[in-house]
PDB file of N, CA, C, O and CB in Angstrom:
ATOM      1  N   UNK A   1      -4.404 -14.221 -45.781  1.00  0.00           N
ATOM      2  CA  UNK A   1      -4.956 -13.777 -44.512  1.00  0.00           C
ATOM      3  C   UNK A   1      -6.285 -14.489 -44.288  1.00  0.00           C
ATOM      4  O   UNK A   1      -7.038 -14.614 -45.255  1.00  0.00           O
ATOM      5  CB  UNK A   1      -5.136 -12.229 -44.484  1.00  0.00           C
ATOM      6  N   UNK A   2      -6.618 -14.940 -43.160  1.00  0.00           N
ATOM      7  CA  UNK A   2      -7.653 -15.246 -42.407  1.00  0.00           C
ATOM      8  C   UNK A   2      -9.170 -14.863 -42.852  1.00  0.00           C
ATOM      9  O   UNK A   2     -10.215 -15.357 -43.275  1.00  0.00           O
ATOM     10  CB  UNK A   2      -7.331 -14.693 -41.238  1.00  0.00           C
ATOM     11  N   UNK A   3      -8.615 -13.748 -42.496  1.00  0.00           N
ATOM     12  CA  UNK A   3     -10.273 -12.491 -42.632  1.00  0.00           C
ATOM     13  C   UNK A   3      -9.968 -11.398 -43.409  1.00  0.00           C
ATOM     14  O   UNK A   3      -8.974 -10.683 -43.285  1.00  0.00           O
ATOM     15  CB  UNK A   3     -10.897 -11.592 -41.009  1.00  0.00           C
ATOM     16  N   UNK A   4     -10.974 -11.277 -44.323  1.00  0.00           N
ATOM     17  CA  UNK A   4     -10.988 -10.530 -45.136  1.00  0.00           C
ATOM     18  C   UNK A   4     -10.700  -9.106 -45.179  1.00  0.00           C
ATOM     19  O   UNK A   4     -10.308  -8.374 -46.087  1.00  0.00           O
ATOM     20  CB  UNK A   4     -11.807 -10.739 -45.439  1.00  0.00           C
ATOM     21  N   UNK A   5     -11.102  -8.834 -43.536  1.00  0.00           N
ATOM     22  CA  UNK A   5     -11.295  -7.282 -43.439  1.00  0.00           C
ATOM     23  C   UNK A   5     -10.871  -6.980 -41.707  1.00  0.00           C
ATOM     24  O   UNK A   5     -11.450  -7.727 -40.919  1.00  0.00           O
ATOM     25  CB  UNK A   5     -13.183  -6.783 -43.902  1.00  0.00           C
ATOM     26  N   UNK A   6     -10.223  -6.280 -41.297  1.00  0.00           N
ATOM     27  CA  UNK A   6      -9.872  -5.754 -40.111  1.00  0.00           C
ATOM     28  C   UNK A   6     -11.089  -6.104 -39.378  1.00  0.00           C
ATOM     29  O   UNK A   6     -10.984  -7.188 -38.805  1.00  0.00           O
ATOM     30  CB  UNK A   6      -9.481  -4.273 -40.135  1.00  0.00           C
ATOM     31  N   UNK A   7     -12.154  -5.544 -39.231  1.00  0.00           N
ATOM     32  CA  UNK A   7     -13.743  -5.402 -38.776  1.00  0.00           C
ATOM     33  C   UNK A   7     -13.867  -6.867 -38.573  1.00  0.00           C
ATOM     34  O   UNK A   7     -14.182  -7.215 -37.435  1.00  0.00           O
ATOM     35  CB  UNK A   7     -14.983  -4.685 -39.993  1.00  0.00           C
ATOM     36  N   UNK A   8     -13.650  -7.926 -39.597  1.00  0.00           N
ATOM     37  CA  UNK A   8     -13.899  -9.339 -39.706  1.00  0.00           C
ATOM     38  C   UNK A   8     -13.205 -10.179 -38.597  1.00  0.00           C
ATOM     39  O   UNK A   8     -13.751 -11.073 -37.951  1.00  0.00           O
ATOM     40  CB  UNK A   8     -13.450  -9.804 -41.061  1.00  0.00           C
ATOM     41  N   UNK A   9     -11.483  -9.613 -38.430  1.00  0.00           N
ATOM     42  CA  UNK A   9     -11.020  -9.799 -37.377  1.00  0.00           C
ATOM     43  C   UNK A   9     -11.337  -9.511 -36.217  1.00  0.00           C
ATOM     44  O   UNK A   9     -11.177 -10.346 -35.327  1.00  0.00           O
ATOM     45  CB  UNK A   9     -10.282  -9.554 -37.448  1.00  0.00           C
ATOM     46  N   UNK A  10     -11.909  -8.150 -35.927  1.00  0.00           N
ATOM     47  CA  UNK A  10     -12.525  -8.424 -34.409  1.00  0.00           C
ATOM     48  C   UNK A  10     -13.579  -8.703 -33.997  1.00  0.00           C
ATOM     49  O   UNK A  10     -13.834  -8.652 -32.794  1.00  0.00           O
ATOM     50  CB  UNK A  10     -12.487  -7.644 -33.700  1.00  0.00           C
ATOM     51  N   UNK A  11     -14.593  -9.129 -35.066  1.00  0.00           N
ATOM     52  CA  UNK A  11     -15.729  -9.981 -34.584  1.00  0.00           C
ATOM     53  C   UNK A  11     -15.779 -11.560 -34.790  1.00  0.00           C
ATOM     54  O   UNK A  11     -16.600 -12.359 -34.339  1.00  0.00           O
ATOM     55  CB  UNK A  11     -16.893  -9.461 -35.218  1.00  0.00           C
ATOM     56  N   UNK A  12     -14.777 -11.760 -35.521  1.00  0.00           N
ATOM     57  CA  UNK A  12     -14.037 -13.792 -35.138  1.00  0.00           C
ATOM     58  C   UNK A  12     -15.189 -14.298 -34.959  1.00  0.00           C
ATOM     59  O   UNK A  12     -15.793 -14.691 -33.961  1.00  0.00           O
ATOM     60  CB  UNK A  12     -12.895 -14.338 -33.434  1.00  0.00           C
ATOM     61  N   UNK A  13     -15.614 -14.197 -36.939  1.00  0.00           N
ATOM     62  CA  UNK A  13     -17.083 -14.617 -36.839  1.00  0.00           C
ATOM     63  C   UNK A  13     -17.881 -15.259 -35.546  1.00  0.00           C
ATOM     64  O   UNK A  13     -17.945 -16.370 -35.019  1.00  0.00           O
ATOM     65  CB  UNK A  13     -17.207 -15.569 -37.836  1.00  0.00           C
ATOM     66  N   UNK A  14     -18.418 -14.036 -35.334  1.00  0.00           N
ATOM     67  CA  UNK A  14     -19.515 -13.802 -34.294  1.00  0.00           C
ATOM     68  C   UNK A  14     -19.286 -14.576 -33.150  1.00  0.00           C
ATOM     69  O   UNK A  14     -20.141 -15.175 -32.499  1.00  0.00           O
ATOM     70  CB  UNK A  14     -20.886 -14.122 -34.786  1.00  0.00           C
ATOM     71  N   UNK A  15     -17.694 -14.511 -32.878  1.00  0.00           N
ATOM     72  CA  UNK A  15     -17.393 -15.188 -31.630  1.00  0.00           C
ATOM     73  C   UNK A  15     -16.497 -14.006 -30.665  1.00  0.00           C
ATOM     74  O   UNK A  15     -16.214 -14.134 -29.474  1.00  0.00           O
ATOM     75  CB  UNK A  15     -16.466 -16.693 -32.005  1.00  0.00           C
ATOM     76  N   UNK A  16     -16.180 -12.925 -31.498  1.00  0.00           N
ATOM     77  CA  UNK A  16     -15.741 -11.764 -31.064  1.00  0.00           C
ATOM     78  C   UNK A  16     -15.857 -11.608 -29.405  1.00  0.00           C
ATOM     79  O   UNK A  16     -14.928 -11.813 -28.625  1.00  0.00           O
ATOM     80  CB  UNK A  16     -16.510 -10.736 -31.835  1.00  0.00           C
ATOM     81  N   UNK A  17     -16.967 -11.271 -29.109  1.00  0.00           N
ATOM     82  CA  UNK A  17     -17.222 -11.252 -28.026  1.00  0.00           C
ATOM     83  C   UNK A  17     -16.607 -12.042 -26.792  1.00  0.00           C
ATOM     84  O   UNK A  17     -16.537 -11.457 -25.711  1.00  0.00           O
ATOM     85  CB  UNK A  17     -18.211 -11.385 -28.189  1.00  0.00           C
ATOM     86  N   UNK A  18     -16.352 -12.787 -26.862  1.00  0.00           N
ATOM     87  CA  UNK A  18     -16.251 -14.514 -26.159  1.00  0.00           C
ATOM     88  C   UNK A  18     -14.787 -14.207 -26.187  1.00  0.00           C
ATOM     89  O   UNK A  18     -14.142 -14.138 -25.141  1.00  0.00           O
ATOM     90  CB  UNK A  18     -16.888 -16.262 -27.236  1.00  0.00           C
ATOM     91  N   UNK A  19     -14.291 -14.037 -27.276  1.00  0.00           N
ATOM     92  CA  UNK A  19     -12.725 -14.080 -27.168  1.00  0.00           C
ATOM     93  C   UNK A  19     -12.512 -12.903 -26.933  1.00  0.00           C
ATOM     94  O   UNK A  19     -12.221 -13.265 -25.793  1.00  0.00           O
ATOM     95  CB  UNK A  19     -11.872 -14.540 -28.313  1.00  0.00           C
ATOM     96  N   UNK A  20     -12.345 -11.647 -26.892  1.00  0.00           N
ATOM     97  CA  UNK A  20     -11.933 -10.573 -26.382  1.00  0.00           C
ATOM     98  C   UNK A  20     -12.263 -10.465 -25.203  1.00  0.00           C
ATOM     99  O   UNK A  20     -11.332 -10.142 -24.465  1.00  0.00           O
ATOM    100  CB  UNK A  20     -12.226  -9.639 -26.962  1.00  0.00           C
ATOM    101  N   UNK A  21     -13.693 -10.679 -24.500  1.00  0.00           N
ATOM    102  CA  UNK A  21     -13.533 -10.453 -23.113  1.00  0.00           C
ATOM    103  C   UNK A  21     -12.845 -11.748 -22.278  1.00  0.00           C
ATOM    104  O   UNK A  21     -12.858 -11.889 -21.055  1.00  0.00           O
ATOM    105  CB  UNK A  21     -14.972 -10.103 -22.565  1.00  0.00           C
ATOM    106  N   UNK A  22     -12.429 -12.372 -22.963  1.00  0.00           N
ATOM    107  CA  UNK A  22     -11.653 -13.887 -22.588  1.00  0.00           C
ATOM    108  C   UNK A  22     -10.316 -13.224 -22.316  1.00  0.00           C
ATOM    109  O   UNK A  22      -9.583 -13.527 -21.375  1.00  0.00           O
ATOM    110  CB  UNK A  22     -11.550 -15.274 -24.002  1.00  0.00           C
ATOM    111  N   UNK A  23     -10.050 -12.232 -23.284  1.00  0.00           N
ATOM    112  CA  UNK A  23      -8.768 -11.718 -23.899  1.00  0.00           C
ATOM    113  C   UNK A  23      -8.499 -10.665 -22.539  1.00  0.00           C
ATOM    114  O   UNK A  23      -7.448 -10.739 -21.903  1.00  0.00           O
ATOM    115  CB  UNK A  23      -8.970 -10.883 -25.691  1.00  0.00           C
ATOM    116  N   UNK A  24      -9.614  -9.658 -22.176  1.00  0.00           N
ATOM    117  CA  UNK A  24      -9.116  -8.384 -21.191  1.00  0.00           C
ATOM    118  C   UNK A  24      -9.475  -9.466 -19.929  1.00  0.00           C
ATOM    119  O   UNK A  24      -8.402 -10.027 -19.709  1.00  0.00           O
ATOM    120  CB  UNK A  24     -10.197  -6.502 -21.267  1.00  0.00           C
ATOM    121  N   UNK A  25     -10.352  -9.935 -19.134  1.00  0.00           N
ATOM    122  CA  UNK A  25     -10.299 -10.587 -18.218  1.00  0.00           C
ATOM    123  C   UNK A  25      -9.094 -11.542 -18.069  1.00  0.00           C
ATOM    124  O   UNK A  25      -8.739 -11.572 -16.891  1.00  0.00           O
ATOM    125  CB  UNK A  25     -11.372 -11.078 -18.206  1.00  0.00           C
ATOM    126  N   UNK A  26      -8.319 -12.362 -18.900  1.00  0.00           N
ATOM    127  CA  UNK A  26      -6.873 -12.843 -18.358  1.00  0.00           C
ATOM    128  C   UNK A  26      -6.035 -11.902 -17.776  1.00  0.00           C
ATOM    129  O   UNK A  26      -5.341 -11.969 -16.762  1.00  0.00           O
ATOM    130  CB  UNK A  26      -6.046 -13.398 -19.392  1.00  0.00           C
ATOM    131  N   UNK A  27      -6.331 -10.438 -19.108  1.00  0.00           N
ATOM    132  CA  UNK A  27      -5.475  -9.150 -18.832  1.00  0.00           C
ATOM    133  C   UNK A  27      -5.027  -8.805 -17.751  1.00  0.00           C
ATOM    134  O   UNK A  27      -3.863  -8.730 -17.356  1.00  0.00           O
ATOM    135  CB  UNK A  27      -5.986  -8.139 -19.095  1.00  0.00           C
ATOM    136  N   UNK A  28      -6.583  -8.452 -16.954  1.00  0.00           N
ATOM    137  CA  UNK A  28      -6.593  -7.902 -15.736  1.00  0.00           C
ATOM    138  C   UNK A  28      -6.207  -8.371 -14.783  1.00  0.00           C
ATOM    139  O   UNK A  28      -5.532  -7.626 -14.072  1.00  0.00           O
ATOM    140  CB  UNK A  28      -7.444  -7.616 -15.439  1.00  0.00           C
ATOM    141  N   UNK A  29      -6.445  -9.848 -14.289  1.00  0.00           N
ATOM    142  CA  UNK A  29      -5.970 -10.934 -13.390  1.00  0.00           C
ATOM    143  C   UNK A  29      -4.572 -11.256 -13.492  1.00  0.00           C
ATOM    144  O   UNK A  29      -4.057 -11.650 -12.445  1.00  0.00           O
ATOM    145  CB  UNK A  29      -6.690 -12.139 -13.619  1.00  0.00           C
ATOM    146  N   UNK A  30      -3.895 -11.187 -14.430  1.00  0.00           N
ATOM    147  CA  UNK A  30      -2.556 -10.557 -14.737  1.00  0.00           C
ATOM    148  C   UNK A  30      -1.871  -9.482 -14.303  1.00  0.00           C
ATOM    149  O   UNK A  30      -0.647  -9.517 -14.175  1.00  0.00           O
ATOM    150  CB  UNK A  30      -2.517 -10.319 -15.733  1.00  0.00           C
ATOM    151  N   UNK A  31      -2.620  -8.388 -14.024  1.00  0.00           N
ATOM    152  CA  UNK A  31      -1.877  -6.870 -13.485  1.00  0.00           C
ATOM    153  C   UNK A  31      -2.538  -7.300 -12.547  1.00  0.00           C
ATOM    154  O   UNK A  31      -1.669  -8.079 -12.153  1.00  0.00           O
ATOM    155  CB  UNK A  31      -2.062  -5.162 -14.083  1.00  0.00           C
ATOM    156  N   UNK A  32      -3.107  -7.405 -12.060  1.00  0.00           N
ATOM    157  CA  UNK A  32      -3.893  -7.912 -10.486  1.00  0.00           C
ATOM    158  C   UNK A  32      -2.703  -8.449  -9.587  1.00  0.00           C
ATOM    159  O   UNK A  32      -2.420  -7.849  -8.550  1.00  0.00           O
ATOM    160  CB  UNK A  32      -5.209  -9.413 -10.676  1.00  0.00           C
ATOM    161  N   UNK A  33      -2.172  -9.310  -9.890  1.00  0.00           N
ATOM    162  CA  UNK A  33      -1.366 -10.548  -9.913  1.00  0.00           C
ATOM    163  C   UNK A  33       0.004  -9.802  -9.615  1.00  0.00           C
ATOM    164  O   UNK A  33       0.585  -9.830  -8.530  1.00  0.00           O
ATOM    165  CB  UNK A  33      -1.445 -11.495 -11.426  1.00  0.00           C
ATOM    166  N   UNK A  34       0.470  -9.061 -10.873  1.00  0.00           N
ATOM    167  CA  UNK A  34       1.871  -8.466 -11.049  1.00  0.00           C
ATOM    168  C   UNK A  34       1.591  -7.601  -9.452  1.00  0.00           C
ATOM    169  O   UNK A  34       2.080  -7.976  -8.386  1.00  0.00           O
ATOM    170  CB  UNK A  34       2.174  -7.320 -12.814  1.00  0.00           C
ATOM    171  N   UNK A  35       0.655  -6.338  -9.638  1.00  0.00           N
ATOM    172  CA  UNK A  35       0.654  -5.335  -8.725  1.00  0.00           C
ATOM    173  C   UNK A  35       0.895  -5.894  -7.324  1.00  0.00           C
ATOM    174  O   UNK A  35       1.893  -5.682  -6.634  1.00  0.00           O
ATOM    175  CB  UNK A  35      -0.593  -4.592  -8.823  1.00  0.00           C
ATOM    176  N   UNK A  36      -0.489  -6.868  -6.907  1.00  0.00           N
ATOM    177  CA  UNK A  36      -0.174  -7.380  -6.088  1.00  0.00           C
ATOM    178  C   UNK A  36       1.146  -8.099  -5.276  1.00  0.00           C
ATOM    179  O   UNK A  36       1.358  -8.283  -4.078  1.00  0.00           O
ATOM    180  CB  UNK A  36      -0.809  -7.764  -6.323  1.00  0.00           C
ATOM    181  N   UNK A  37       1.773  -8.354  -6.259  1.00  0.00           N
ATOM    182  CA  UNK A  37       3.005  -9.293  -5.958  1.00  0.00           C
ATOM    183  C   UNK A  37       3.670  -7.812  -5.855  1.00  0.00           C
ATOM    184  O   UNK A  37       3.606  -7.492  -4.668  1.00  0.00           O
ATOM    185  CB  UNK A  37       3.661 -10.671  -7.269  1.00  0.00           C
ATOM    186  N   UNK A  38       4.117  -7.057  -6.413  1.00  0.00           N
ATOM    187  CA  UNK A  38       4.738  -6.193  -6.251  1.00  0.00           C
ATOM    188  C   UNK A  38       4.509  -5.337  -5.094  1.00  0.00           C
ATOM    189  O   UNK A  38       5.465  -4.677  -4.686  1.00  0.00           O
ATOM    190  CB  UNK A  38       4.712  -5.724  -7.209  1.00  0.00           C
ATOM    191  N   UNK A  39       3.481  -5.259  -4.558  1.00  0.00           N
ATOM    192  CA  UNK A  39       3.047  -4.624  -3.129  1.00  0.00           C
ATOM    193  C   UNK A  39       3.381  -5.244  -2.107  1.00  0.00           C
ATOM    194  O   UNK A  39       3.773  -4.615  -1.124  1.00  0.00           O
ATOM    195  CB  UNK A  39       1.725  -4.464  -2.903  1.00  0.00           C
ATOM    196  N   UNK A  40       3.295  -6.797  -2.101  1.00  0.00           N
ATOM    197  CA  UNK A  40       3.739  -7.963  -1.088  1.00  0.00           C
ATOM    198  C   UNK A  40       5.214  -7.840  -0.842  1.00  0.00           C
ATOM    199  O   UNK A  40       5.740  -7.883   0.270  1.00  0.00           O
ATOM    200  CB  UNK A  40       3.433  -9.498  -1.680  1.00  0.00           C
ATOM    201  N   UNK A  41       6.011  -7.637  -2.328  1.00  0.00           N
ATOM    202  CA  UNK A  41       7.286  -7.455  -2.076  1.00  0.00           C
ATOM    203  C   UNK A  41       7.968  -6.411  -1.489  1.00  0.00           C
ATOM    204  O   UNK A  41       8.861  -6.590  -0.661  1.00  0.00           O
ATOM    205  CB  UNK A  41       7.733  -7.581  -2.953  1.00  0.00           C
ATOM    206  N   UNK A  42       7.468  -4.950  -2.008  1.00  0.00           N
ATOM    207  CA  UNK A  42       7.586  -4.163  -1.262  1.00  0.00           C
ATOM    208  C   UNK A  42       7.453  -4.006   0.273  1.00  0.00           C
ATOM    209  O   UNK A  42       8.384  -3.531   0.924  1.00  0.00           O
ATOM    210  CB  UNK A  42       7.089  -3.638  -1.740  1.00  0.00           C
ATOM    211  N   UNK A  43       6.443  -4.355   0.776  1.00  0.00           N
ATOM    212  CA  UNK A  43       5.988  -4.804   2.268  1.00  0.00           C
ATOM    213  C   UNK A  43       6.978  -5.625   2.790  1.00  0.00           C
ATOM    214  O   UNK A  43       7.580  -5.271   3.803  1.00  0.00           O
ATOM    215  CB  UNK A  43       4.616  -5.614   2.356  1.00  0.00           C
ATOM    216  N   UNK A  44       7.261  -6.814   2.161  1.00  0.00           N
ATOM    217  CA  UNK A  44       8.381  -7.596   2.702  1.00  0.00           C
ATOM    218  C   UNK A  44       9.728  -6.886   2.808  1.00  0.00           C
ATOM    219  O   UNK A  44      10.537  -7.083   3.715  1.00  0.00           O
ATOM    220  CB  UNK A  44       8.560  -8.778   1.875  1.00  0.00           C
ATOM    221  N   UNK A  45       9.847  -6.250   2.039  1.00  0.00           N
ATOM    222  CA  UNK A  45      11.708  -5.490   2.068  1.00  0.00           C
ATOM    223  C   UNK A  45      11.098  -4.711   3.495  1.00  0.00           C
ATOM    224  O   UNK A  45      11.581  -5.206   4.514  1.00  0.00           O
ATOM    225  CB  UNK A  45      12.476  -3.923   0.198  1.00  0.00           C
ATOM    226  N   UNK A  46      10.132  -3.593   3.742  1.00  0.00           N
ATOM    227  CA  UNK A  46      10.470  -2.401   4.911  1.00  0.00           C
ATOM    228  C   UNK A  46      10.663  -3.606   5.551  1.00  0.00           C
ATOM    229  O   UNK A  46      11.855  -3.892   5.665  1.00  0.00           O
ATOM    230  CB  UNK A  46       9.292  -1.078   5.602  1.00  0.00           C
ATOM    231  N   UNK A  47       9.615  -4.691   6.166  1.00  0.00           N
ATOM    232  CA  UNK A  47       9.606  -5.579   7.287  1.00  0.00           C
ATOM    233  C   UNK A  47      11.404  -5.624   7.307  1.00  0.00           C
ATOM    234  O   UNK A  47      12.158  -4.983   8.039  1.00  0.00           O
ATOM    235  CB  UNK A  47       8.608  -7.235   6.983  1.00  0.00           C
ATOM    236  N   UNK A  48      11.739  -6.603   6.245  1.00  0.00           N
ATOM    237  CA  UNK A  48      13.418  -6.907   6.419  1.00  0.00           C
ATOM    238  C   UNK A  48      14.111  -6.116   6.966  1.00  0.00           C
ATOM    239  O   UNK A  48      14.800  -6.556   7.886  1.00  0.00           O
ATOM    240  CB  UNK A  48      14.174  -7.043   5.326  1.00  0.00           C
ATOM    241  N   UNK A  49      14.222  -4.505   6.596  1.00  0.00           N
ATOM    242  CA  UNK A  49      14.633  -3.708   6.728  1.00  0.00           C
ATOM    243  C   UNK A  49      14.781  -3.608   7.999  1.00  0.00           C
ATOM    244  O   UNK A  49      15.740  -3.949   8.692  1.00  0.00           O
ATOM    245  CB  UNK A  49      14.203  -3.017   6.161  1.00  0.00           C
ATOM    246  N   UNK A  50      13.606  -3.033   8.348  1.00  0.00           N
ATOM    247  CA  UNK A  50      13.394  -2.721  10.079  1.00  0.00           C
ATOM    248  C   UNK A  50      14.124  -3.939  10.956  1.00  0.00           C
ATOM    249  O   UNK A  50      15.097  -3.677  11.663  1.00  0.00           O
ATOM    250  CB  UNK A  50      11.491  -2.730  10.571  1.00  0.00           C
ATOM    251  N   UNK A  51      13.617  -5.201  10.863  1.00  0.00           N
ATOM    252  CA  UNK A  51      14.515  -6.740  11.743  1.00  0.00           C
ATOM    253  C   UNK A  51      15.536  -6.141  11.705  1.00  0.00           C
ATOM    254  O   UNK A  51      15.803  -5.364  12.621  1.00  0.00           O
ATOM    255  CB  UNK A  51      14.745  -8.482  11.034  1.00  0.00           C
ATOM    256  N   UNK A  52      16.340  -6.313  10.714  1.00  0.00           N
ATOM    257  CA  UNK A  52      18.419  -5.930   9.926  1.00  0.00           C
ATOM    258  C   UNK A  52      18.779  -4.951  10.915  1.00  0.00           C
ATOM    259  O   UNK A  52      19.777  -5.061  11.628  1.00  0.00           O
ATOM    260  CB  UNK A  52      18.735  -4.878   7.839  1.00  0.00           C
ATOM    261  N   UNK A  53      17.727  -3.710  10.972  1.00  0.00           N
ATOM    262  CA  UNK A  53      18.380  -2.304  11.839  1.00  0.00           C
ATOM    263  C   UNK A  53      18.282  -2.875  13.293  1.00  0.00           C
ATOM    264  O   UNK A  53      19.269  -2.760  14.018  1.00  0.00           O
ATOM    265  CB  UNK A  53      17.325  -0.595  11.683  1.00  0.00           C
ATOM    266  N   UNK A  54      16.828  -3.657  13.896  1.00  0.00           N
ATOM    267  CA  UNK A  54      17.048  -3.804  15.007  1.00  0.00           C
ATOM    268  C   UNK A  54      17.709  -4.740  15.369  1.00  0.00           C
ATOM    269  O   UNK A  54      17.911  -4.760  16.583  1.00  0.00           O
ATOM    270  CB  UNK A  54      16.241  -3.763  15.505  1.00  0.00           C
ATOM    271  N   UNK A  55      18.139  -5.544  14.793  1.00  0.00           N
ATOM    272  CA  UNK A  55      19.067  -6.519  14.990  1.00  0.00           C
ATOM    273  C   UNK A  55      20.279  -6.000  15.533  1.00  0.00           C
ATOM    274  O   UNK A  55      20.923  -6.333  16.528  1.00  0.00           O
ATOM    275  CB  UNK A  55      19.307  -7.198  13.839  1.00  0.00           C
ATOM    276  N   UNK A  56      20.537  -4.724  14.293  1.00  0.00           N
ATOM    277  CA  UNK A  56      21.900  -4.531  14.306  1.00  0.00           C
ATOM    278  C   UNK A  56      22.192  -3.413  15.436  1.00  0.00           C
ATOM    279  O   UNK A  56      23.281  -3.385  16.009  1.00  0.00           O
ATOM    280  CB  UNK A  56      22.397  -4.131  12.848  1.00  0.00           C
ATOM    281  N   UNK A  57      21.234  -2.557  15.705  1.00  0.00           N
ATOM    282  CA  UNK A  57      21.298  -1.917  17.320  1.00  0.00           C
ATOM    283  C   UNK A  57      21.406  -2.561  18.307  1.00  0.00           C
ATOM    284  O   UNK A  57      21.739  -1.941  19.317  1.00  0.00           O
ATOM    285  CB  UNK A  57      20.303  -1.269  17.768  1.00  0.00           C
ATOM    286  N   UNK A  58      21.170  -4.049  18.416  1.00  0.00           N
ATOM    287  CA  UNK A  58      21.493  -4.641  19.722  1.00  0.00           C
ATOM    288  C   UNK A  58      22.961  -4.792  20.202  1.00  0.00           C
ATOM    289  O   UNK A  58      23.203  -5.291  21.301  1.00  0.00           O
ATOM    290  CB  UNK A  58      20.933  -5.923  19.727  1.00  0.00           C
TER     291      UNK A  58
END
C-alpha cells in the first residue's frame, strides 16, 4: 500500500486539500449537469406532448 495509514490517505501528503476539493467540485458540476439535463428533458417531452395532442385534434 501507498500510505501507511488511512489519515495518510486523505491528506496525499499535504496535497489533500487540492485533490479532494478537485474531487467534490467535478462532483457537483456533474449532478449539475445530470439534473439539469434531466429537467431540459422533461420540459421537452410536455412541449412534445402538447404539439402530438394538438396536432392530433385538428
Amino acid at each position: 500500500m501507498a500510505f501507511e495509514s488511512l489519515m495518510d490517505f486523505f491528506q496525499m501528503g499535504k496535497h489533500g486539500l487540492y485533490v479532494w476539493s478537485t474531487y467534490a467540485i467535478s462532483l457537483v458540476a456533474l449532478m449539475g449537469l445530470f439534473i439539469t439535463t434531466r429537467y431540459h428533458n422533461q420540459q421537452l417531452r410536455k412541449q412534445l406532448k402538447k404539439r402530438y395532442q394538438r396536432e392530433q385534434s385538428r
